[in-house]
Structure formats: structure tokens, C-alpha cells
Backbone bond lengths (Angstrom), bond angles and torsions (degrees), N, CA, C in turn:
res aa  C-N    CA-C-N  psi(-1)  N-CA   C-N-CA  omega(-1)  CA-C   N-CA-C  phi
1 X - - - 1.436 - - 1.514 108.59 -
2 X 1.593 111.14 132.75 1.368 114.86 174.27 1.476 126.76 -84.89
3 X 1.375 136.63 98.43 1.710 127.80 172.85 1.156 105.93 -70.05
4 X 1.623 115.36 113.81 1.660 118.15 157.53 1.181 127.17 -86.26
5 X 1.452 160.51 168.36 1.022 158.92 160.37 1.573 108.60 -128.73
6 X 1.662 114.02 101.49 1.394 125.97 -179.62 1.778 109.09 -82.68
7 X 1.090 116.99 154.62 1.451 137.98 145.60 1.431 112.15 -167.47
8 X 1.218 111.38 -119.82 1.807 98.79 -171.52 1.463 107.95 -88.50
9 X 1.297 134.00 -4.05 1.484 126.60 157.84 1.715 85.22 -134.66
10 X 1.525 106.83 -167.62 1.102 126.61 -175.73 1.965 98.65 -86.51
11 X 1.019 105.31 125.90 1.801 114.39 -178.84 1.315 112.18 -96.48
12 X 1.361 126.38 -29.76 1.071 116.43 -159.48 1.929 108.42 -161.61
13 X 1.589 131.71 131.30 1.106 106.11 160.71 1.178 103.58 -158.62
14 X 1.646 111.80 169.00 1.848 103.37 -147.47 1.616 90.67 -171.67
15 X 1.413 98.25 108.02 1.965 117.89 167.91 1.151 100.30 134.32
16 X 1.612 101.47 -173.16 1.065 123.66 -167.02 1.948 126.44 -112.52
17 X 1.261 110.53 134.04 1.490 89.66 169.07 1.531 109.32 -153.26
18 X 1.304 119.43 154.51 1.443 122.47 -174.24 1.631 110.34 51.91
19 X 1.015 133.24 24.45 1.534 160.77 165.16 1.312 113.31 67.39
20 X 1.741 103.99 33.56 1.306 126.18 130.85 1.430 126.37 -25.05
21 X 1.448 135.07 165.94 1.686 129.80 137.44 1.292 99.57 -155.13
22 X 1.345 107.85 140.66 1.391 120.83 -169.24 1.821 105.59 -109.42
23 X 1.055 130.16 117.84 1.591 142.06 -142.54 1.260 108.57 -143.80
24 X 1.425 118.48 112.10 1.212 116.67 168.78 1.755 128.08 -100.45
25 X 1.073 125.77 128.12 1.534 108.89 -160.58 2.017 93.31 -147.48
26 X 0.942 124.77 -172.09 1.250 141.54 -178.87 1.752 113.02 -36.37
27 X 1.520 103.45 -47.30 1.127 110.24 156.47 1.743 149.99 -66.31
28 X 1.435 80.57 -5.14 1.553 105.92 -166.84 0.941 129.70 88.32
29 X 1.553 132.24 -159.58 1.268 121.70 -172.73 1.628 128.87 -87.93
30 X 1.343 126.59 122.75 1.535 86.21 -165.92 2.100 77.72 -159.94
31 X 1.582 107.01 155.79 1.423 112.88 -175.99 1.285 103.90 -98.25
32 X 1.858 95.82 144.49 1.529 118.66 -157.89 1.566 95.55 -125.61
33 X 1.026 124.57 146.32 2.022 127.02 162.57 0.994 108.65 -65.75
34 X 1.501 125.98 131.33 1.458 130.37 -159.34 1.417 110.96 -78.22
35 X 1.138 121.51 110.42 1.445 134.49 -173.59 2.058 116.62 -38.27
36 X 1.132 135.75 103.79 1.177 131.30 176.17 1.566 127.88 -84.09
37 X 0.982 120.19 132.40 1.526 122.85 171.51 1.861 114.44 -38.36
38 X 1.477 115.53 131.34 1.209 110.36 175.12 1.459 130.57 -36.20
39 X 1.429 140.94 -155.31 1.242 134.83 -149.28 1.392 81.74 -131.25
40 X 1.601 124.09 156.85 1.491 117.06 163.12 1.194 107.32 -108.72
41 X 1.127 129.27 70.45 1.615 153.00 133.37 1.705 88.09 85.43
42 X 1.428 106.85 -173.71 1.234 125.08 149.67 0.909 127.54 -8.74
43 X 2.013 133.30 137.30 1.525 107.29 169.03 1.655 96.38 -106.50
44 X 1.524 94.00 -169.70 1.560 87.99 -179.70 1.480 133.90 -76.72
45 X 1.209 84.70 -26.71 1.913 88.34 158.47 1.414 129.25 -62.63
46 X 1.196 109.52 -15.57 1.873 113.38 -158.09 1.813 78.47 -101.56
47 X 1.519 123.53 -57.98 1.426 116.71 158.55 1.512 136.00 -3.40
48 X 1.524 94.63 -78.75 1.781 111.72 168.10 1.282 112.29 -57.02
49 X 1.460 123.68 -32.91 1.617 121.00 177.71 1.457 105.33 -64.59
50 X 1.586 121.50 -58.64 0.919 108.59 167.97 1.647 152.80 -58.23
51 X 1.449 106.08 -18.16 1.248 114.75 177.39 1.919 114.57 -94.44
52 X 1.634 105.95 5.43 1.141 140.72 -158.75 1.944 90.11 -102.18
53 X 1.659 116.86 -58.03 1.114 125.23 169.85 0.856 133.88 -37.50
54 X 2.010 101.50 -69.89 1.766 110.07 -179.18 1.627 107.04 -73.72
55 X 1.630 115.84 -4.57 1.966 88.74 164.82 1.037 100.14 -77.87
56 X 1.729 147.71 -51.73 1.171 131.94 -174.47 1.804 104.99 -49.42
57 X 0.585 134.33 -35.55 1.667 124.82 -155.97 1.630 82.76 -78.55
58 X 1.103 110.29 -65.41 1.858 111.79 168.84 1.578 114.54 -28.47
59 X 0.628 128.04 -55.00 1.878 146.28 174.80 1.491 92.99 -48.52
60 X 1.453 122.33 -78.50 1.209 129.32 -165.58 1.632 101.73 -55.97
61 X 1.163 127.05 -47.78 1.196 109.78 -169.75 2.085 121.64 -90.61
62 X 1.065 89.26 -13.46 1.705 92.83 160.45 1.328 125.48 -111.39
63 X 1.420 133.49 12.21 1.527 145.11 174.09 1.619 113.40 -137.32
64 X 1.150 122.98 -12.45 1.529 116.17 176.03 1.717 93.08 -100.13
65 X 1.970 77.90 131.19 1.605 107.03 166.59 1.489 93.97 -118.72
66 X 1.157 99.96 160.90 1.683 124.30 178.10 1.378 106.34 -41.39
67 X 1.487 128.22 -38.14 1.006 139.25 -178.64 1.377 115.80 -63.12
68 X 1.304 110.69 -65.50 1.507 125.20 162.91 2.127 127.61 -52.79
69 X 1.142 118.55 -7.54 1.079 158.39 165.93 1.224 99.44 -74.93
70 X 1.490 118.62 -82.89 1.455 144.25 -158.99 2.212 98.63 -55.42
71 X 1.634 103.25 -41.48 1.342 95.45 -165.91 1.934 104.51 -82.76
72 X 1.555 98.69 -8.71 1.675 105.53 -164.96 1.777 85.32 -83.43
73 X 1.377 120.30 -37.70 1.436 121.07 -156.83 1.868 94.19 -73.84
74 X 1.440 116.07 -41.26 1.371 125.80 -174.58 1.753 97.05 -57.25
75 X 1.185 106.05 -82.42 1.841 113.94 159.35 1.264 100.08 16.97
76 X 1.776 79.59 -84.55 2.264 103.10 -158.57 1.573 107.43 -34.52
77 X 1.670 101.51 -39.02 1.977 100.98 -143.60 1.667 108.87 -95.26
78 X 1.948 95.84 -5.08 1.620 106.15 160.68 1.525 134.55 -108.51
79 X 1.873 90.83 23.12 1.075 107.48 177.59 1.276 119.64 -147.34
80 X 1.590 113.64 62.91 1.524 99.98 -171.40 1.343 106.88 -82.23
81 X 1.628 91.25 171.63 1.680 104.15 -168.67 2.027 102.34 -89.40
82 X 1.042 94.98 166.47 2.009 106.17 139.55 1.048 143.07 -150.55
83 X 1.566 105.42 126.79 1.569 113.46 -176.72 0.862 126.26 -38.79
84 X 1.732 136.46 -172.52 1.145 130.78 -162.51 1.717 98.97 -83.05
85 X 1.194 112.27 -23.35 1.457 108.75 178.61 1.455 120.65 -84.90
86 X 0.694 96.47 36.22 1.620 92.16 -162.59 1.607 140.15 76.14
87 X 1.700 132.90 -9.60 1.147 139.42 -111.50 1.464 88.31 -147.79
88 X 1.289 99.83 105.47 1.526 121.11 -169.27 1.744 104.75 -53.64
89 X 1.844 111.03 146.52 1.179 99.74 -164.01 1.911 80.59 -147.00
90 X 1.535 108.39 136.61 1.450 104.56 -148.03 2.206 65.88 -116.32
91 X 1.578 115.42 130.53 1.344 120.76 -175.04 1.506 94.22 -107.73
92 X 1.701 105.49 162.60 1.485 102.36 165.92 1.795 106.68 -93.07
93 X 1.684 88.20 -177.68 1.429 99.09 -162.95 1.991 94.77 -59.94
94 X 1.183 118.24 -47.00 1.389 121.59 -175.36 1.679 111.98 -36.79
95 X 1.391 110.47 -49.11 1.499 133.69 -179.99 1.407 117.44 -54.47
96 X 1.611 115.41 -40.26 1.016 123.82 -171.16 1.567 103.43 -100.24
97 X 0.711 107.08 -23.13 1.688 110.87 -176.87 1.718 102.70 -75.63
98 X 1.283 130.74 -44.19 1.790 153.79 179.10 1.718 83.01 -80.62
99 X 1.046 149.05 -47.01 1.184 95.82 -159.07 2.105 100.01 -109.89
100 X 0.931 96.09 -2.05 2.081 112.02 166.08 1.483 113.05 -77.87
101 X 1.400 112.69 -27.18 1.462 129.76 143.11 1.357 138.98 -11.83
102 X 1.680 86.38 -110.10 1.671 121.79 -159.14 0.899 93.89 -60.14
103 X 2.137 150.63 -73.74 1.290 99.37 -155.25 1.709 128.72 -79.24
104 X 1.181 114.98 8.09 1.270 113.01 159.92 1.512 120.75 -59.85
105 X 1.264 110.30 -30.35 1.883 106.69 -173.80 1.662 86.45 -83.82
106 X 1.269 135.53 -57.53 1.125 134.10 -157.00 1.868 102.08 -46.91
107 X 1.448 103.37 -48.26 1.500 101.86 -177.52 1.738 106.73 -79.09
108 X 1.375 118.92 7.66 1.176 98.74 142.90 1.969 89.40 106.83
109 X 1.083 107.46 -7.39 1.559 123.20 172.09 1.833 125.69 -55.34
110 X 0.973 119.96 176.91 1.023 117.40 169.44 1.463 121.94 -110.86
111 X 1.433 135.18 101.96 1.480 126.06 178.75 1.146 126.78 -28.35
112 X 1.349 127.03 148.13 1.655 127.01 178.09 1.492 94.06 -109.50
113 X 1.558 103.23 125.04 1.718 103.32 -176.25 1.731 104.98 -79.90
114 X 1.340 115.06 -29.44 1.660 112.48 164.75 1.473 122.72 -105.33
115 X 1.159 90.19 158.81 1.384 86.13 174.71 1.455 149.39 -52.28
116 X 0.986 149.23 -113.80 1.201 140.24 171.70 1.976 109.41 -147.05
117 X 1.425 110.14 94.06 1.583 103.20 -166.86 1.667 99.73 125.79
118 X 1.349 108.51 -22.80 1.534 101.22 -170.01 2.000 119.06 -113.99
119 X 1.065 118.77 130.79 1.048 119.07 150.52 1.911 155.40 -108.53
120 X 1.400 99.83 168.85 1.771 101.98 -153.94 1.850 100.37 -89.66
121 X 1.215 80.70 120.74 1.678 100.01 174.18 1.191 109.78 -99.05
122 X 1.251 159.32 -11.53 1.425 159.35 160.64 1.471 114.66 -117.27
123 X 1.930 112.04 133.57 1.330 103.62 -157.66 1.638 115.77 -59.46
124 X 1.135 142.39 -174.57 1.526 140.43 170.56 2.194 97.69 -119.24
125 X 1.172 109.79 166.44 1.344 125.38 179.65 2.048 91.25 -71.70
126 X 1.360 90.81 134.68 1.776 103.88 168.44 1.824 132.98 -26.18
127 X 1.174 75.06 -70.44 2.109 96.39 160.71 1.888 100.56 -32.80
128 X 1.004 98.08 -65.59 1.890 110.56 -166.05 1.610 110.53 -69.78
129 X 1.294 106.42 9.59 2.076 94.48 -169.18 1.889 81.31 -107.08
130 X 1.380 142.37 -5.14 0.899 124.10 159.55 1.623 126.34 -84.14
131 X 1.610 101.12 35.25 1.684 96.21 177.03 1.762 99.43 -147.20
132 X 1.934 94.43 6.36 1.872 97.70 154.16 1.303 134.88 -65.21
């Protein structure tokens, strides 16, 4: 609700409406967008995506050999994507590997460290043969 105060111009006015606020300060009186309480962070989905990410980024950096790289980069370049416009978009092996990924970890899956069609000719570190 808005309080006006009339006489020969407007003197005075004070509240809110249509989520308006009308504020008077040094400058005088003048309407401001009604200030909202911060955000409550993250939800839990955007969470799991993220904690879904840094294991892949983890993956990539303690189980990719050049080799394994080499078959994600082969992957990428027989599989380009397209944007929303139509307009072919050639990804790296990292790109394609994160996004052939994530929602598998998100649902709680296990990552495939190669691709799909390809196999590992040089051994990988211990940790990483549980995502062959």
C-alpha cells in the first residue's frame, strides 16, 4: 500500500506497489525494485551434476593415456554434433567424453572410459580397469 501526502505538489510518499518501493533518501524521493532475499544456493540436481563433473575430470586425469584420448578424439571427429541452428560443431575428445558421460554418473552409473566400438591396447593404472 502506497501513503501519499498531497498539498500543492506531491510532499511526501512511502510503500510499495506492483513490487515497486517508493524510498526516500538524500536524493529524495524516487521508486526502487523491491529488494529480494538472496538465492538458496544450488539445488540438488545442479549439485549431482556437479559432483557428477569433477569425477569425470578425475577420470580424465588419472586414467587417460594418449591412447585413450586418441580413441575419444577418433569418436569426437565421427561424430560431430549440431547446434541449435543447425551448424555443425566438430568437439574435442574431452567434450565428448563429459558429455557421453555425465548423465550416466548423475544416474548413479558407472562411466565408460572408451568409447563405444573401441578397444584398449595398452594397460591403464588399477583404479581405472573398473570403468572397462
Amino acid at each position: 500500500m502506497v501513503m501519499v501526502k498531497l498539498g500543492g505538489t506531491i510532499t511526501d510518499i512511502q510503500g510499495k506497489v506492483g513490487g515497486a518501493v517508493w524510498r526516500s533518501d538524500v536524493c529524495g524521493s524516487h521508486l526502487q525494485k523491491e529488494p529480494r532475499p538472496p538465492g538458496g544456493g544450488p539445488s540438488p540436481a545442479q549439485k549431482a551434476r556437479r559432483r557428477a563433473f569433477q569425477f569425470l575430470l578425475t577420470i580424465t586425469k588419472r586414467c587417460f593415456t594418449v591412447e585413450v584420448a586418441a580413441y575419444w578424439q577418433d569418436y569426437a571427429d565421427k561424430h560431430p554434433r549440431k547446434n541449435k541452428k543447425g551448424k555443425v560443431r566438430d568437439l574435442t575428445w574431452f567434450q565428448v567424453f563429459i558429455s557421453y558421460n555425465i548423465n550416466k554418473v548423475v544416474a548413479g552409473e558407472d562411466p565408460d572410459l572408451l568409447p563405444p566400438g573401441y578397444e584398449l591396447i595398452e594397460p591403464v593404472p588399477e583404479w581405472c580397469e573398473q570403468f572397462l
